[in-house]
N, C-alpha and C positions, 0 to 999 in steps of 0.2 A: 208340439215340442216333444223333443223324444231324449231319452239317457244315453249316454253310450255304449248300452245294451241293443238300444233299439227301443223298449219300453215307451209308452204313452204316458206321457207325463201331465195330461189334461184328465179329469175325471168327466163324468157324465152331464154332469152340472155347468162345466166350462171353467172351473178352478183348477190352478196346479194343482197336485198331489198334496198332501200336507208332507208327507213324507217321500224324500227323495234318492236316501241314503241311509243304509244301515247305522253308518255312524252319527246319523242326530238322535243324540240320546246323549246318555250322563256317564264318562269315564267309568265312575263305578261299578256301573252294571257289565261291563268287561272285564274288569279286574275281580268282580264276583266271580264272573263266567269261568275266567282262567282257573280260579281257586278251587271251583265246581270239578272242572275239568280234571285235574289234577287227585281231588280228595276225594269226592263226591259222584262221581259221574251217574250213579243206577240211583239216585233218589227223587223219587216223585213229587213235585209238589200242587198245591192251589193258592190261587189266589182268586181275592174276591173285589171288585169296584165299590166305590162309595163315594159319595157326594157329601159332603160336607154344609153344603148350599144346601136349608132347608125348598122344598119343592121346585127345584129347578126341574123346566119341562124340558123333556129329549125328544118330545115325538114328531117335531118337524124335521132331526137330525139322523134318524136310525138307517135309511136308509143311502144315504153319504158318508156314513160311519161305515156302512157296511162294504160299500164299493173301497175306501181308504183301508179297509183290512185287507180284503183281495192285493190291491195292489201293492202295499206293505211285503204281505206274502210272497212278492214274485222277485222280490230285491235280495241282491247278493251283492258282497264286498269286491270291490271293482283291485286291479294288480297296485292302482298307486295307492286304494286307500289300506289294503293290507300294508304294501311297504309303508305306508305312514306310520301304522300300530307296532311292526315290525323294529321300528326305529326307536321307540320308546321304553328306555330300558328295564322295564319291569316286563316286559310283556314279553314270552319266551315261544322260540321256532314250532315247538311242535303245538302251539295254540294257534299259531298261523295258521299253519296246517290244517287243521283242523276247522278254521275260518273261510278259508277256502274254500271248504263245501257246502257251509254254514247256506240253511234257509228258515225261517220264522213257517212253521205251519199252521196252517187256518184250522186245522181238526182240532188244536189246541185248544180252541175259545168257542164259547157259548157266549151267545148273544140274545137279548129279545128288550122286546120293552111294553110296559103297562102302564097306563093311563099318564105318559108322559115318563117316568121313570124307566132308567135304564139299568137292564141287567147284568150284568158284563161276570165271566167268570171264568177262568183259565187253569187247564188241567193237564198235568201231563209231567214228565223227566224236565227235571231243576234243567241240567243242561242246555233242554231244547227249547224253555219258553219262560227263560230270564230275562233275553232282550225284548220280549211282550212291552213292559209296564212303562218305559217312558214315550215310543212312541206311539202306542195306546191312548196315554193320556193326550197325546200334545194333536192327535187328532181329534179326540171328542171335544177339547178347549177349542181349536178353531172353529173347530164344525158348531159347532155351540155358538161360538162368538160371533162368526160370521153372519150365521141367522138370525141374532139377538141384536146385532150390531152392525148391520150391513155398510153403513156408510160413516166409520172410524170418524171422530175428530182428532186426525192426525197431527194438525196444528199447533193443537191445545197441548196433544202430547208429547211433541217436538220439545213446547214450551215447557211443560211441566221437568223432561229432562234436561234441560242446561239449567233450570234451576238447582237440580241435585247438583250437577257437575260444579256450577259455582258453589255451592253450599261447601263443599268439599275443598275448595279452593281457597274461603273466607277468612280460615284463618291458620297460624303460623306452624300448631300442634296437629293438624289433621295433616302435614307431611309425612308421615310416615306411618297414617290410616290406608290399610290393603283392604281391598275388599275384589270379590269376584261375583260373575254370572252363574245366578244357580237356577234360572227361570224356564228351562226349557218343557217341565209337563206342565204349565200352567201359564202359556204362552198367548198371546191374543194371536199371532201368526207366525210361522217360519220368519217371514220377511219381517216383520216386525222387529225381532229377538234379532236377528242379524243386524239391522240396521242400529239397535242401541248397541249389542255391542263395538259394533264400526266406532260408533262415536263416544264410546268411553274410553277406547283404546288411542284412538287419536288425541281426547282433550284430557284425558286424564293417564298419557302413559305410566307413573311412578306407582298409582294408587291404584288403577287397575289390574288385580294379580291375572286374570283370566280368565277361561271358564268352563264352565262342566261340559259344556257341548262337545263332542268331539269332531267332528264335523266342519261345525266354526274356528273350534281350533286349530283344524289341519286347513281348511282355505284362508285364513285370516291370521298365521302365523303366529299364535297365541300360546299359552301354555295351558294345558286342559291339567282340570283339579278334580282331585275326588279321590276318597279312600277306598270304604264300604258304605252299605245302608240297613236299616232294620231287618231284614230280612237274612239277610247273612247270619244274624246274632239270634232271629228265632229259629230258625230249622236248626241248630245247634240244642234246641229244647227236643229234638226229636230224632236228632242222630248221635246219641251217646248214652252212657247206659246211668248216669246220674242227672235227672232235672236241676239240682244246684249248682250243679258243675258245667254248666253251660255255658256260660260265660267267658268263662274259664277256656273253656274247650275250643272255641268259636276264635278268641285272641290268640290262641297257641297254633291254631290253625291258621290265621293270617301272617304270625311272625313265622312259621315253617315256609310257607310260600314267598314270602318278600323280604323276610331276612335283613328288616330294618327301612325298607322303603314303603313306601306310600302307609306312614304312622300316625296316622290321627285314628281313635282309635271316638267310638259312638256310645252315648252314654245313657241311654234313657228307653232300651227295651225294657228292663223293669223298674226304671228309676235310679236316681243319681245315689242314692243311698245306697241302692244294692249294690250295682256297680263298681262304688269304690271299695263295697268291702272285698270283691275280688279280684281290683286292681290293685294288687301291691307291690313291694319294690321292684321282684321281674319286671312285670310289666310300665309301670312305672319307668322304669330306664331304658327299657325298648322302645315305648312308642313315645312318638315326636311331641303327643299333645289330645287332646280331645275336642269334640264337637257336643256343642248344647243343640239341641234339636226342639224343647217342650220346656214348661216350666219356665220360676222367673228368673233370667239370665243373671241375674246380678245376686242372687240368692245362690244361684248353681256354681258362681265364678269364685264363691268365697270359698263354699264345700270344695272346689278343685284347689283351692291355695294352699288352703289348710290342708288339706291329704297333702301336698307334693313338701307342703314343709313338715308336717308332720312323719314326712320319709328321708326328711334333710336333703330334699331335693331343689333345687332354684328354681319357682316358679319363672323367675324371670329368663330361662332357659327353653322351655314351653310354648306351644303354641296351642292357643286355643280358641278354637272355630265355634262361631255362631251365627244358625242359619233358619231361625225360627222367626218366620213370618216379616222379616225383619222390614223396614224400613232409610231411608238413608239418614233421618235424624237422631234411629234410635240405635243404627249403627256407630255415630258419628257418638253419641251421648257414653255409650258403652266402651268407645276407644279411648274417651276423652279421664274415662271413669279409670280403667284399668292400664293403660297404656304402660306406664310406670311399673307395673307388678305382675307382667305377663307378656306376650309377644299375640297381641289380639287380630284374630282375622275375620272377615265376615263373608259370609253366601248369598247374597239377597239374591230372591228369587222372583213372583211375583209384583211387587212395587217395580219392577223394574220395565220386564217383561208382559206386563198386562194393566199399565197404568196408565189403561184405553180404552174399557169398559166405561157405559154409560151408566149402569147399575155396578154393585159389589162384584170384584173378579171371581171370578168361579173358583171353588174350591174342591178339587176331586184327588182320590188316592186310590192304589189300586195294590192291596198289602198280601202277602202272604197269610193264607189261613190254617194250613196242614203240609205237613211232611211225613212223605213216608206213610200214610193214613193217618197221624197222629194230630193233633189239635197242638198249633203253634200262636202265641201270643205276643203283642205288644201293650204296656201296659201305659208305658208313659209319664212324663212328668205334670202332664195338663190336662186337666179337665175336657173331654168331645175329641181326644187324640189316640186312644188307648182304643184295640180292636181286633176283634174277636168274635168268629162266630158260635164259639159257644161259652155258656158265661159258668159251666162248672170248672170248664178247665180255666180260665180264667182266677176263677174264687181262687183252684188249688195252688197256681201259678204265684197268684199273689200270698198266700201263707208258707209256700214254700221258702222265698225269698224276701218274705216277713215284711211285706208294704204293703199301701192300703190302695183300695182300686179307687181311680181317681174317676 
């Protein structure tokens, strides 16, 4: 099987590629990219892999990881899929442009592995090895999965998903429950991920908003979602000249660039407390809404109320995304909670996209660490989320902006 390049779309192994297309990845990391593009273009950054999954072994996988980097590398944005991006109104001509030459290089990333653990670490110009991290992961998740899980019970998990779909169908108040695909680094397979989205789209047109894929998006005529990510909001610790004021810096950076679109603004690089204290009415009336990421949602969703009326704002005006870990019952329990006093959205990701594993879905992340030389942080609303390879900058991070490392 070959691409319309010509490309060999078989690996060594006899599997498709995991990756086929620059655009299976997550909206986001485009809309980053643009912003990079724009503000940032000469800043260096790293990032670092992490498994989440105590001892999960890589060592049957390293070497199919490492053929799916190669050919990762050799993919370039095809004329329809630029005109797709092209169409989308946030995304501006001379980024096309600029896409157009666009290739993912392999100097970028270090690789190896020991004793079953894998090392994964990516260095190099923010610009050039942004689009790395989602489909990085979403091949070490196949690659992984596949070895782990050779012969899927598809079945089961056919079955398991029209259970959600009915769940969602049950009863009167889950009609105007939205929720979207946000499952694509933690994927059991490309053809997996497509195939539920196919069939959420089909049985649940009203309640399925879309989804982060963009890829899926442009073949399956969807609406791709996504603002920013963590990452955006640390290197902001490292390109300005006050660490308090990054926050700050990071959000006037994204309202400069989109000037009121794609407004969800991320709450939990160093906590919902700090956050709001430099979310205020600006920003508050600029952006459309926030996303919980860590921490306990219904805890996090009062802290949002109370700030927006304590700005004499109408929560009920608001949109507010949550996309931790989620669930479809806890999704379902959290619309049912708030519905009335917010305009509730959700991201599920994993339950969706990898609820096909025979063992615990794998949990892996692959975060920025440094900008610019400088030690960048996330700290997090939840306890095993927060991360950082070095823990003084960390300490200072956290007294800077006066919260406690979780």
């Amino acid at each position: 099987m070959t691409d319309e390049k010509g490309a060999n779309q078989l690996s060594s192994s006899g599997h498709e590629y995991v990756i086929q297309s620059l655009l299976d990845t997550d909206l986001y990391k485009f809309t980053m990219m643009q912003t990079v593009l724009h503000q940032h273009p000469a800043a260096e950054v790293e990032y670092h892999f992490r498994s989440r999954n105590k001892q999960l072994d890589f060592s049957e996988c390293l070497v199919e990881i490492e053929q799916e980097i190669a050919h990762l590398c050799q993919l370039r944005l095809t004329e329809d899929e630029l005109n797709y991006l092209g169409k989308l109104d946030y995304i501006k001509p001379d980024f096309i442009h600029f896409l157009r030459l666009f290739r993912l290089d392999q100097r970028f990333i270090y690789l190896s592995g020991n004793e079953g653990e894998l090392i994964l670490k990516i260095q190099g110009p923010w610009l050039h090895t942004i689009l790395f991290e989602v489909p990085l992961l979403s091949i070490i998740s196949e690659v992984y999965c596949r070895k782990h899980n050779p012969q899927p019970d598809l079945k089961g998990a056919r079955a398991r998903l029209h259970e959600k779909i009915d769940l969602v169908r049950s009863q009167p108040e889950y009609a105007d429950f939205r929720f979207s695909d946000f499952g694509t680094r933690r994927r059991y397979s490309r053809n997996w991920q497509q195939e539920v989205v196919q069939t959420l789209a089909q049985e649940l047109p009203e309640q399925f908003s879309g989804t982060s894929n963009l890829d899926l998006a442009r073949r399956l005529n969807l609406k791709p979602v996504g603002t920013l990510a963590h990452e955006f909001m640390q290197a902001f610790q490292a390109l300005g000249p006050r660490l308090i004021d990054s926050q700050k810096m990071a959000l006037e950076a994204w309202v400069h660039e989109y000037r009121g679109q794609l407004g969800i603004a991320l709450t939990d690089v160093v906590g919902m407390d700090a956050f709001l204290r430099d979310f205020d009415l600006y920003f508050a009336k600029l952006f459309d809404g926030l996303r919980q990421d860590s921490g306990d949602p219904v805890e996090w969703t009062e802290k949002a109320l109370a700030h927006y009326q304590k700005l004499n704002i109408d929560p009920r005006s608001k949109t507010l995304v949550y996309s931790d870990g989620l669930t479809m019952h806890s999704a379902l329990d959290l619309h049912t909670r708030f519905r009335k006093r917010c305009k509730p959205a959700f991201g599920i990701g994993t339950h969706l996209t990898n609820d096909i594993m025979s063992e615990t879905p794998i949990n892996i992340v692959l975060k920025m660490t440094s900008c610019n030389g400088q030690a960048v942080a996330k700290l997090s609303d939840s306890p095993g989320k927060a991360m950082s390879d070095d823990e003084g900058y960390m300490a200072y991070l956290a007294q800077v902006f006066e919260v406690d490392i979780l």
